[in-house]
FITI-903746 format. One record per atom (N, C-alpha, C, CB): chain; atom name; x, y, z. Coordinates in steps of 0.02 Angstrom, whole numbers, padded with zeros to 5 digits. Glycine has a CB too. Example, Ala and Ser with C-alpha at 12.3 -4.5 7.8 and 13.67 -1.06 7.14 Angstrom:
<sites>
(site A; N; (00660; -00284; 00390))
(site A; CA; (00615; -00225; 00390))
(site A; C; (00660; -00165; 00390))
(site A; CB; (00565; -00224; 00452))
(site A; N; (00642; -00112; 00354))
(site A; CA; (00684; -00053; 00357))
(site A; C; (00645; 00002; 00394))
(site A; CB; (00704; -00030; 00286))
</sites>
This chain:
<sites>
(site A; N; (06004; 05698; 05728))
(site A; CA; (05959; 05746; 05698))
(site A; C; (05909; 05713; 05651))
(site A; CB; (05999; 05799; 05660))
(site A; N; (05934; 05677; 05631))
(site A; CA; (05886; 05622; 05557))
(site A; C; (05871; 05544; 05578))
(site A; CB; (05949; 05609; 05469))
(site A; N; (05861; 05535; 05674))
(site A; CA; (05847; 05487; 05682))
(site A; C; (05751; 05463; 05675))
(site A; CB; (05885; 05483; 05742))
(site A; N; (05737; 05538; 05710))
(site A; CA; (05664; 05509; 05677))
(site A; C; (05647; 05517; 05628))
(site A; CB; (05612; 05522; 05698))
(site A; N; (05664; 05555; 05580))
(site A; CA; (05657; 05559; 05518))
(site A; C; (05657; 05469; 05488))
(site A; CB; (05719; 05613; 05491))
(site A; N; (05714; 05474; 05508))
(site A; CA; (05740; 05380; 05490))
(site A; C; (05698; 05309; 05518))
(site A; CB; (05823; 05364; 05532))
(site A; N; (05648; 05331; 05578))
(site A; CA; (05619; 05288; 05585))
(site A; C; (05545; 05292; 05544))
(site A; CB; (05623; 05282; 05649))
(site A; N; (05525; 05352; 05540))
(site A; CA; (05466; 05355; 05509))
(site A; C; (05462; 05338; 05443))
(site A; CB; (05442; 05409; 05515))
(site A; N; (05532; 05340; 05411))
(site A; CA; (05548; 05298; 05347))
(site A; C; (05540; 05221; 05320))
(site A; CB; (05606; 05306; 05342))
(site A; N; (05569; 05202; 05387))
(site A; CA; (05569; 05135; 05397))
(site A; C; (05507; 05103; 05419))
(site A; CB; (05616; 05122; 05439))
(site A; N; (05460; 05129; 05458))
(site A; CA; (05406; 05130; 05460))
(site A; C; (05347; 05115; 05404))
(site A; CB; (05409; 05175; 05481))
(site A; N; (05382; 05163; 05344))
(site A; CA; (05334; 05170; 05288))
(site A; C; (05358; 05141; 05229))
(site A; CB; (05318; 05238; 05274))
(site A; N; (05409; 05121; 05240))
(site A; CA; (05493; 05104; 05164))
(site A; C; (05426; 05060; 05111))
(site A; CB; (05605; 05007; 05206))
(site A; N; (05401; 04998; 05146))
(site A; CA; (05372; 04973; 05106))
(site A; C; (05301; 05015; 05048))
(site A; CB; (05358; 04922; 05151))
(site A; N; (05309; 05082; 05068))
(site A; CA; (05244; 05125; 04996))
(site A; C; (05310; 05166; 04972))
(site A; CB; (05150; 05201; 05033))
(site A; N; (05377; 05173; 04983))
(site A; CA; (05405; 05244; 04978))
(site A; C; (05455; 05207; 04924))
(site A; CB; (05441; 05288; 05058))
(site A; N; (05465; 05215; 04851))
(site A; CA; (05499; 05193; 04819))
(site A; C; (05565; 05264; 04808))
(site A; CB; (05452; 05162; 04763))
(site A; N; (05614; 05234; 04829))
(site A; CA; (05660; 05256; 04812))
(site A; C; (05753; 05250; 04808))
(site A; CB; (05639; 05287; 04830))
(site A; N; (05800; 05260; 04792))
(site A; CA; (05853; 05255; 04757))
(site A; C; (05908; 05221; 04805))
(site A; CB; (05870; 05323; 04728))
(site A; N; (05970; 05224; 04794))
(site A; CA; (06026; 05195; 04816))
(site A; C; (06060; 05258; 04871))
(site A; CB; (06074; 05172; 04745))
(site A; N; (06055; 05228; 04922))
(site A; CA; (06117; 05286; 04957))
(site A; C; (06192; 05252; 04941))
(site A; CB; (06108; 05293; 05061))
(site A; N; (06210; 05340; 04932))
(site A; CA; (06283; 05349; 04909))
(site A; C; (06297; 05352; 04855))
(site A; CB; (06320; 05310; 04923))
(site A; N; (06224; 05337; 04828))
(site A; CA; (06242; 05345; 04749))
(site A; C; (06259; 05414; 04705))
(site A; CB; (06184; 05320; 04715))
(site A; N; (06212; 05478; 04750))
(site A; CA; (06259; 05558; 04721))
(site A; C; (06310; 05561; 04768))
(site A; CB; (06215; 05645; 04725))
(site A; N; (06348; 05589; 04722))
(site A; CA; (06417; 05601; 04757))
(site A; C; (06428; 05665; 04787))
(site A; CB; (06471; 05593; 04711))
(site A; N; (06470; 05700; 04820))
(site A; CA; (06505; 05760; 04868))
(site A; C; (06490; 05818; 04802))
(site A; CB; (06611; 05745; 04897))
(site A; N; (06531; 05788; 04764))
(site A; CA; (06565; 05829; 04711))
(site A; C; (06523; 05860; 04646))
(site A; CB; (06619; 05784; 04684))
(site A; N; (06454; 05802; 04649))
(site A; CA; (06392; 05840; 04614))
(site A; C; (06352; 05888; 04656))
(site A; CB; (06340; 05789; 04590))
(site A; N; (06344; 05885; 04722))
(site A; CA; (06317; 05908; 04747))
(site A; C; (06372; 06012; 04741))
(site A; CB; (06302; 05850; 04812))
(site A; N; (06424; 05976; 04761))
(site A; CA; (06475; 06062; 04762))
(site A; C; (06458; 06097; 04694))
(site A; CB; (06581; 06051; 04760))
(site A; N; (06451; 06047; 04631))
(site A; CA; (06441; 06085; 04573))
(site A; C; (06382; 06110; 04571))
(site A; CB; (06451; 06054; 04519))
(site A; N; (06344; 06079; 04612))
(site A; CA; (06250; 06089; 04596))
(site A; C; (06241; 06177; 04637))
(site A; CB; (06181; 05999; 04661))
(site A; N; (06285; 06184; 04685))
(site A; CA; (06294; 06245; 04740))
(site A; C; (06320; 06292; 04691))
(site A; CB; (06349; 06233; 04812))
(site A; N; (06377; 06281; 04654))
(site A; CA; (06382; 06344; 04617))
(site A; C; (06364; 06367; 04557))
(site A; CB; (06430; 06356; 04613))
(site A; N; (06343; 06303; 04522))
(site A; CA; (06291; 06326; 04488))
(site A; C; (06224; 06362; 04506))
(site A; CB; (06278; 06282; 04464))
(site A; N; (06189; 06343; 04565))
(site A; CA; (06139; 06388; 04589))
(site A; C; (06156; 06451; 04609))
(site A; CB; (06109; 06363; 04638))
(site A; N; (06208; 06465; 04640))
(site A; CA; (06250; 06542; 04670))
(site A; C; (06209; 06528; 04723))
(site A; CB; (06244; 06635; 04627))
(site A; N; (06179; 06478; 04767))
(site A; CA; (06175; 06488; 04841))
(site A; C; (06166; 06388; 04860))
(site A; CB; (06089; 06555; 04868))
(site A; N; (06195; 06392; 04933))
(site A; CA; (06178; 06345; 04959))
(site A; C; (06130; 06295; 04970))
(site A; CB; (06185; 06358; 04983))
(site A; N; (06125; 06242; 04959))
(site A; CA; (06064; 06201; 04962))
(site A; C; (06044; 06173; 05033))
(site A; CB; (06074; 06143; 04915))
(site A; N; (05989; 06182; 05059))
(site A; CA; (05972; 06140; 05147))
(site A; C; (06030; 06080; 05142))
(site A; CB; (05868; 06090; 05160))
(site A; N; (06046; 06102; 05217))
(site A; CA; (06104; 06022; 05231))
(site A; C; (06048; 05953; 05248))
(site A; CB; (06171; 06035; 05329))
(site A; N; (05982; 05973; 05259))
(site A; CA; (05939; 05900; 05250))
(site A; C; (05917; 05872; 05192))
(site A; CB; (05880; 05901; 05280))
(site A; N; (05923; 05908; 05139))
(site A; CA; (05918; 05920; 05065))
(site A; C; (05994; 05854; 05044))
(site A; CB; (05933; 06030; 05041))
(site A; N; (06036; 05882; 05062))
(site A; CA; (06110; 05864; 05044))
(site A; C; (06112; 05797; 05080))
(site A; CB; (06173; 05922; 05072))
(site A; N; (06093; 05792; 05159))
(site A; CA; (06082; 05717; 05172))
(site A; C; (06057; 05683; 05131))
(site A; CB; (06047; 05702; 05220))
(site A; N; (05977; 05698; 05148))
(site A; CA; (05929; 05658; 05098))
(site A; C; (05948; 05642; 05013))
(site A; CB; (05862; 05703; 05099))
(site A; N; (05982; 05662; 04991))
(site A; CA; (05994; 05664; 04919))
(site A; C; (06077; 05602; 04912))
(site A; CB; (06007; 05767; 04891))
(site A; N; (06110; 05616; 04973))
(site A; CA; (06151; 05569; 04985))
(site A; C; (06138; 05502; 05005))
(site A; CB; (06184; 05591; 05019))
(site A; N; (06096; 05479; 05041))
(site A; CA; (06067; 05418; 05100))
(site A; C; (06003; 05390; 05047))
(site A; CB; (06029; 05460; 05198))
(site A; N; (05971; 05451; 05017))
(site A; CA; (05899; 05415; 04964))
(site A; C; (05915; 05411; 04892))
(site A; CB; (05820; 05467; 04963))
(site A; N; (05947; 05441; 04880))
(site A; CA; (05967; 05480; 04790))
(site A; C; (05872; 05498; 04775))
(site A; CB; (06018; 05388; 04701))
(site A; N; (05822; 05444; 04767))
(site A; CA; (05774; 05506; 04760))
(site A; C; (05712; 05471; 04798))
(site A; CB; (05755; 05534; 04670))
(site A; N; (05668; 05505; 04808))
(site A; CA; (05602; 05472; 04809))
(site A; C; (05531; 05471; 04762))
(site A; CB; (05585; 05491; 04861))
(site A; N; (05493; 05413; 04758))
(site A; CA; (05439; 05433; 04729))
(site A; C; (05396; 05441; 04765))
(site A; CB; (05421; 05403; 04689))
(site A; N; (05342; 05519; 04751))
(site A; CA; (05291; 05531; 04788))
(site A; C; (05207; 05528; 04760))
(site A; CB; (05310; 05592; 04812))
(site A; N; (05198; 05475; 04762))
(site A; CA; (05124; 05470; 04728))
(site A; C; (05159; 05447; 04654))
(site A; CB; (05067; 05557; 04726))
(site A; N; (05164; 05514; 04600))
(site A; CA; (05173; 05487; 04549))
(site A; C; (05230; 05520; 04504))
(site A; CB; (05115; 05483; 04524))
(site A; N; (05248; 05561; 04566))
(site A; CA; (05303; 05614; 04532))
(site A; C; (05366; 05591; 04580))
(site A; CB; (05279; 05711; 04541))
(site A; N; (05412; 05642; 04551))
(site A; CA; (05499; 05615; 04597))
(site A; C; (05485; 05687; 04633))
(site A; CB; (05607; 05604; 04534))
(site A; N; (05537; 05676; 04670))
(site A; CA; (05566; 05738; 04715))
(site A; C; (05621; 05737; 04661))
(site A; CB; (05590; 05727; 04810))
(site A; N; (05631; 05804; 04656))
(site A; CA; (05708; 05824; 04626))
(site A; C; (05767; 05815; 04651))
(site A; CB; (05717; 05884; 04618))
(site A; N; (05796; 05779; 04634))
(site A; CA; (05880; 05755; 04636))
(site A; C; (05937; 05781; 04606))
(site A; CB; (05890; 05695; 04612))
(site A; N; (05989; 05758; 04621))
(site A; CA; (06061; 05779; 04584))
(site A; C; (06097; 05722; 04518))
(site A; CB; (06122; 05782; 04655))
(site A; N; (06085; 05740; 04473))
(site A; CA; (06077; 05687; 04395))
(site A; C; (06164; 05669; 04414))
(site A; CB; (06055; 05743; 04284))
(site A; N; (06175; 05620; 04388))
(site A; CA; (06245; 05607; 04377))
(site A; C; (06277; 05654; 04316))
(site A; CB; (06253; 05527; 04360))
(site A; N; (06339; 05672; 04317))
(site A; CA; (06365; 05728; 04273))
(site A; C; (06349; 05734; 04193))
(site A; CB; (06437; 05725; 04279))
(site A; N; (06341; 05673; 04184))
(site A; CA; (06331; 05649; 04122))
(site A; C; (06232; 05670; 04089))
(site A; CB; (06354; 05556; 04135))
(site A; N; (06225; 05673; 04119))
(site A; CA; (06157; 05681; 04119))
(site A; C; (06117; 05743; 04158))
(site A; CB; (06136; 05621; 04141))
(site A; N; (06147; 05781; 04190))
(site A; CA; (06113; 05845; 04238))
(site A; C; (06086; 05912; 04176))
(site A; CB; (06192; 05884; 04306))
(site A; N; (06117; 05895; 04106))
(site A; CA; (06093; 05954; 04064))
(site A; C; (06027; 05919; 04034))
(site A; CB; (06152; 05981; 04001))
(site A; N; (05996; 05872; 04041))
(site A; CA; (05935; 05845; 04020))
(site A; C; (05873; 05815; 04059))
(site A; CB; (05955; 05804; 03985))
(site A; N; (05912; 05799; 04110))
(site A; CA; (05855; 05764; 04149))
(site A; C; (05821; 05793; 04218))
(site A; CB; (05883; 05697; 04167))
(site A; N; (05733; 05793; 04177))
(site A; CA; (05705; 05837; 04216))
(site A; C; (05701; 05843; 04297))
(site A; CB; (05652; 05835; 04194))
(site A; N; (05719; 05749; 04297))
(site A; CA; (05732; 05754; 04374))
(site A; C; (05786; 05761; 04433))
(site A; CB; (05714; 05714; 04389))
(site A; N; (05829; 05826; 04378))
(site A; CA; (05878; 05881; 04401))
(site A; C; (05853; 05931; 04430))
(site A; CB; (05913; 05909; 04353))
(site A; N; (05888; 05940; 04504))
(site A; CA; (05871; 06019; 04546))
(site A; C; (05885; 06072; 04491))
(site A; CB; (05930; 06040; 04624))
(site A; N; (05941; 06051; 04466))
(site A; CA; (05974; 06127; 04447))
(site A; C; (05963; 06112; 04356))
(site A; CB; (06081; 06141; 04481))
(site A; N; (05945; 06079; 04343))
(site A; CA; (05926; 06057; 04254))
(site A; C; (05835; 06112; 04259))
(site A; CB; (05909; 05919; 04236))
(site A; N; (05805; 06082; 04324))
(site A; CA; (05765; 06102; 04324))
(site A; C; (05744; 06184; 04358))
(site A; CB; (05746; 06054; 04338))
(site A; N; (05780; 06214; 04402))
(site A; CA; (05806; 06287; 04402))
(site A; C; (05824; 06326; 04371))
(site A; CB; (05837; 06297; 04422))
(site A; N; (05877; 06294; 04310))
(site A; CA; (05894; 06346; 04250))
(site A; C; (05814; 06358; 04199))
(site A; CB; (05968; 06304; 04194))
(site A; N; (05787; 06292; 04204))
(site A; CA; (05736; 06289; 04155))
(site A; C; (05675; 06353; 04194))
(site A; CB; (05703; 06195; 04147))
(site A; N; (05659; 06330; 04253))
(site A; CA; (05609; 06380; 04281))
(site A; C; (05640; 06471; 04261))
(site A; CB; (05605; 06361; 04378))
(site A; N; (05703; 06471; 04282))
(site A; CA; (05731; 06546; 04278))
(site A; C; (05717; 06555; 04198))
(site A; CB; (05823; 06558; 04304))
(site A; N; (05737; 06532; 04140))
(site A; CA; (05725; 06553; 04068))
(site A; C; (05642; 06566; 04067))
(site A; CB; (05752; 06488; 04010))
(site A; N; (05611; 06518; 04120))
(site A; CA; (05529; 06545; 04108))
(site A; C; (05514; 06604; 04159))
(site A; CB; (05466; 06477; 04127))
(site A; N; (05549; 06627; 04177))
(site A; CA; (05520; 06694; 04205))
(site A; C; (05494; 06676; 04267))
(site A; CB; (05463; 06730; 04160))
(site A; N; (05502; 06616; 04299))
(site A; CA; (05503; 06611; 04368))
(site A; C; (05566; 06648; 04420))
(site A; CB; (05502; 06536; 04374))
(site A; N; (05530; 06680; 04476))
(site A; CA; (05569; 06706; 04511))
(site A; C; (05652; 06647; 04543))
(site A; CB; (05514; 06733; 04565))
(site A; N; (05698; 06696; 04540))
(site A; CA; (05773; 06657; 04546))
(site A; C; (05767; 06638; 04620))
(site A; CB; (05852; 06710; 04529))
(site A; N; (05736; 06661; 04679))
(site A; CA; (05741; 06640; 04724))
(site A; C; (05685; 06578; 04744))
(site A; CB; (05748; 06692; 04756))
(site A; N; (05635; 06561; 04705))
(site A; CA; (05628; 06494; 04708))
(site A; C; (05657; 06417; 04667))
(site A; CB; (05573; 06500; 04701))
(site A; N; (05652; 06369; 04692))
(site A; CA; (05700; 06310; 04680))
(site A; C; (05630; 06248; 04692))
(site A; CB; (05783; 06308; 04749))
(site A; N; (05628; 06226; 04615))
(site A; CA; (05561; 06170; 04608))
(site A; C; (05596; 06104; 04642))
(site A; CB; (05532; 06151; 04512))
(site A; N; (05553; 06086; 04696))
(site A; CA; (05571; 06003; 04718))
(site A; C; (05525; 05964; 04693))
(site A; CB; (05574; 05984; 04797))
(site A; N; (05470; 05977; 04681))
(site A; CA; (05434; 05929; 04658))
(site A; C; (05376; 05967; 04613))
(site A; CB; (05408; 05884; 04717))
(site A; N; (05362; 05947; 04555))
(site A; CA; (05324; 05958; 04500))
(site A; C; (05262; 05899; 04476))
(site A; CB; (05377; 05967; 04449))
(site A; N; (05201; 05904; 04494))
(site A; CA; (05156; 05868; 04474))
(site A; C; (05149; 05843; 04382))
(site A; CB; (05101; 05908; 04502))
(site A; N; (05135; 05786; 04387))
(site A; CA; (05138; 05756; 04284))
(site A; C; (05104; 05809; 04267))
(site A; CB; (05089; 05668; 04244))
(site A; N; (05044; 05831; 04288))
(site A; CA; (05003; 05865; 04257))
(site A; C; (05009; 05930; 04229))
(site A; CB; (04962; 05864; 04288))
(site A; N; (05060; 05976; 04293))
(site A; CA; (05079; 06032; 04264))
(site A; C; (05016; 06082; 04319))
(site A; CB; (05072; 06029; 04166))
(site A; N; (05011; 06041; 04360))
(site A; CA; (04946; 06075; 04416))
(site A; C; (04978; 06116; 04459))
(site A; CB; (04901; 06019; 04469))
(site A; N; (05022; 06077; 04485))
(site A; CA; (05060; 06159; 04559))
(site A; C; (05119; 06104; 04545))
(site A; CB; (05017; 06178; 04688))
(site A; N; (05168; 06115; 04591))
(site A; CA; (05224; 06125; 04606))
(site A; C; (05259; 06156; 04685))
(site A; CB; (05233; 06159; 04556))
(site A; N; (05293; 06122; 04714))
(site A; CA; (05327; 06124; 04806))
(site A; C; (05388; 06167; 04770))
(site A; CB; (05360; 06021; 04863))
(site A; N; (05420; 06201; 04801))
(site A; CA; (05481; 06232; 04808))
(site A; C; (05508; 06256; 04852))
(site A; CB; (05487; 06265; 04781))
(site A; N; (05553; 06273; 04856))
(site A; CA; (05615; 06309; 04924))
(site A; C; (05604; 06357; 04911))
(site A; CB; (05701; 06303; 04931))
(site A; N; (05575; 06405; 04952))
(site A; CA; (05600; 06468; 04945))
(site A; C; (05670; 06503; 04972))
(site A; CB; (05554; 06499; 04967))
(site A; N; (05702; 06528; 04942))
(site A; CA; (05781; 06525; 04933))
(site A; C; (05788; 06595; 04971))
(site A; CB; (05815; 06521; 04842))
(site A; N; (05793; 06580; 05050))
(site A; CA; (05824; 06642; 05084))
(site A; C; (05883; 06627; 05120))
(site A; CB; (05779; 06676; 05131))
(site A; N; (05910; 06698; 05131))
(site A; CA; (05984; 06716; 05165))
(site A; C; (05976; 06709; 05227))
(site A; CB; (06014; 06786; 05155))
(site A; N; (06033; 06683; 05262))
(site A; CA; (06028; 06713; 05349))
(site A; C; (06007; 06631; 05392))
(site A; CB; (05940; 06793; 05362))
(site A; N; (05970; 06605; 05357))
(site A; CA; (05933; 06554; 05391))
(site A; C; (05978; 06488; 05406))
(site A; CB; (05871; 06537; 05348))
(site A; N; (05949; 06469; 05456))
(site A; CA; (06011; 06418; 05501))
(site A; C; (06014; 06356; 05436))
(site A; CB; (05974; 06373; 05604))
(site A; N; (06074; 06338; 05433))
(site A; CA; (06075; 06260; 05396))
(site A; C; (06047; 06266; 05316))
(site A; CB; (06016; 06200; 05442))
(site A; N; (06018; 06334; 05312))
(site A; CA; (05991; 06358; 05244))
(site A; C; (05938; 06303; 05232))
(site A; CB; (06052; 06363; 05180))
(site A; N; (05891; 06291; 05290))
(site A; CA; (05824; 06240; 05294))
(site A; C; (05776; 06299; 05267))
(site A; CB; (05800; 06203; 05386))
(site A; N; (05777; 06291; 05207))
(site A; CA; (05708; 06352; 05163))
(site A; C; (05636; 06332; 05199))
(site A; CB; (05693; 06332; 05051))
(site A; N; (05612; 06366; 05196))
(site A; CA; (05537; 06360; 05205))
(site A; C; (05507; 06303; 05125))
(site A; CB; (05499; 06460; 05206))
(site A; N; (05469; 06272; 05112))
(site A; CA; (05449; 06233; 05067))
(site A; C; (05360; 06266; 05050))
(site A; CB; (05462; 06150; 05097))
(site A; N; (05354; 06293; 04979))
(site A; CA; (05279; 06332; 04976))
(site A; C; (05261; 06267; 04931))
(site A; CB; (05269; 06428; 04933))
(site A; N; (05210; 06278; 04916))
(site A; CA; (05149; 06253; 04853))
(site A; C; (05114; 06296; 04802))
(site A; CB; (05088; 06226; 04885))
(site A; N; (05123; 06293; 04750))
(site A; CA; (05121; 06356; 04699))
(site A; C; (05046; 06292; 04661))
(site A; CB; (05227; 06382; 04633))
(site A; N; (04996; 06322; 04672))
(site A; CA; (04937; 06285; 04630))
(site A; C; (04905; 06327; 04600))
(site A; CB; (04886; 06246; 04665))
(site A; N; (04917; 06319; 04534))
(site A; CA; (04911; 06331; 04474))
(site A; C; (04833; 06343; 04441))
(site A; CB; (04945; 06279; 04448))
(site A; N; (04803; 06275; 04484))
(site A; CA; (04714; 06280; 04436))
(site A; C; (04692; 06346; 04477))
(site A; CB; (04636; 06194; 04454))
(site A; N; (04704; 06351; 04564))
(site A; CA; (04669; 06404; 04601))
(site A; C; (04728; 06469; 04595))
(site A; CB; (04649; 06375; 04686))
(site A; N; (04790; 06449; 04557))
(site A; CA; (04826; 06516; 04561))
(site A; C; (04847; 06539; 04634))
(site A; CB; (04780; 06573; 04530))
(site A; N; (04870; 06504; 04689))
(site A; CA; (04879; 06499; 04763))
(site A; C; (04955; 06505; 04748))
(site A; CB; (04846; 06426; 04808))
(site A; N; (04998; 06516; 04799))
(site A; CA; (05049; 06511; 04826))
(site A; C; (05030; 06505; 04903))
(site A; CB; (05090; 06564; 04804))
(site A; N; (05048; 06442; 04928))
(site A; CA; (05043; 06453; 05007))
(site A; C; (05118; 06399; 05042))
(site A; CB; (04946; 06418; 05040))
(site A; N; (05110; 06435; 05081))
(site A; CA; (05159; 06380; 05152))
(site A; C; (05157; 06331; 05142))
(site A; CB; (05140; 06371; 05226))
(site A; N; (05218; 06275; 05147))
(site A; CA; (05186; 06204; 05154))
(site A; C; (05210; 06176; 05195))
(site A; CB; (05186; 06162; 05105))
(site A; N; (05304; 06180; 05231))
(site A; CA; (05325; 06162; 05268))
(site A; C; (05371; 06202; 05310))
(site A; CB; (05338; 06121; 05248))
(site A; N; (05399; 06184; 05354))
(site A; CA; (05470; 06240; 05384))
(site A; C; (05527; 06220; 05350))
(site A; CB; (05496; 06235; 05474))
(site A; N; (05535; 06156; 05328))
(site A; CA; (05573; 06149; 05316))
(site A; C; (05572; 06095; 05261))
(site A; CB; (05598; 06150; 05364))
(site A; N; (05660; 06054; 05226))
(site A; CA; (05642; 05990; 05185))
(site A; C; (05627; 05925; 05220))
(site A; CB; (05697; 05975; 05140))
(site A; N; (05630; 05913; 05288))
(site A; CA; (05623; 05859; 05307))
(site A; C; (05537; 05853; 05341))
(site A; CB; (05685; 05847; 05353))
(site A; N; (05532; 05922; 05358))
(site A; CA; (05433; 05918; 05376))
(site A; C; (05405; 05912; 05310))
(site A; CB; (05387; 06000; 05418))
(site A; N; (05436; 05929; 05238))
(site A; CA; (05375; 05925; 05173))
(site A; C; (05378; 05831; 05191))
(site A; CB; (05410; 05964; 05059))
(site A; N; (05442; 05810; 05192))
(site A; CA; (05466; 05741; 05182))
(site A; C; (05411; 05694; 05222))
(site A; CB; (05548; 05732; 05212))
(site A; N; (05407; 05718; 05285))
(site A; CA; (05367; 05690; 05324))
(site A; C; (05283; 05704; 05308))
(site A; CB; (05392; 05712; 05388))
(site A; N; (05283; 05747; 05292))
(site A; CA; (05195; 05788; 05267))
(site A; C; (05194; 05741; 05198))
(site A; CB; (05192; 05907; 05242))
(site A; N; (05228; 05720; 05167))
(site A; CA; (05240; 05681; 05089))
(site A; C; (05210; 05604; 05096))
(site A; CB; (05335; 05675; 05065))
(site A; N; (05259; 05572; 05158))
(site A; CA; (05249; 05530; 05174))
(site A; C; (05195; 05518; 05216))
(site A; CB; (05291; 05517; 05185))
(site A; N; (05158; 05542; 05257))
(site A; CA; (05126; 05514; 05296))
(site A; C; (05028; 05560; 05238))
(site A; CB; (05163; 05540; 05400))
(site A; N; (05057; 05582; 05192))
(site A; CA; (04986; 05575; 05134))
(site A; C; (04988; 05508; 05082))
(site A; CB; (04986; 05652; 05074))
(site A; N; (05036; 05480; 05099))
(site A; CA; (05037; 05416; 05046))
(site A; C; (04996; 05345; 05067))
(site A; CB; (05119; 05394; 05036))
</sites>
């Protein structure tokens, strides 16, 4: 399922800075699920296992913090979910990636029913006030990420 994904990686590894596989564990990820009260994409859960994170341009994709650190660090899924929900962002979106600037922002939109729980991925831009589509899934933003770099 993640073989071409895996070549187009390898393909590009040398612009794509990112982390240690194996480095999040099973067991952050189970806590990260019930802390959210819903499931996270199982390409989400690969990728976060095999990359721990990536850098895109100049921002991270959101990851799973080691335990010690998931109540502070912004480049927490769920550090950064509790934070969006206290701001009055809707509970069924989930920020993966957040620009330095504070310009837009990619997210999951967090629906029921759907195979593998592969969310749709929007773009929330901020200067034009847009919400639009961005991918079907986490591994087409991944690929749409990578092949703008």
């Amino acid at each position: 399922m993640y073989d071409a994904f895996l070549n187009l990686f390898s393909a590009n590894e040398y612009k794509i800075k990112h982390g240690n596989k194996g480095f999040v564990q099973k067991e952050w990820i189970d806590f990260t699920e019930r802390e959210l009260g819903f499931p996270l994409p199982e390409s989400y859960k690969w990728w976060v296992q095999e990359f721990e994170y990536f850098k895109v341009h100049y921002e991270y994709i959101k990851t799973i913090a080691p335990p010690e650190f998931r109540d502070e660090a912004d480049s927490d899924i769920l550090y950064s979910y509790k934070r969006d929900v206290e701001n009055g962002f809707l509970e069924n979106e989930l920020t993966i990636l957040e620009a330095d600037d504070g310009d837009y922002l990619y997210y999951f939109l967090v629906e029921s029913g759907i195979k593998d729980n592969e969310y749709r991925v929007c773009c929330r831009d901020y200067v034009s006030e847009d919400n639009d589509f961005y991918a079907d899934n986490f591994l087409k933003f991944l690929e749409m990420k990578i092949h703008e770099m």
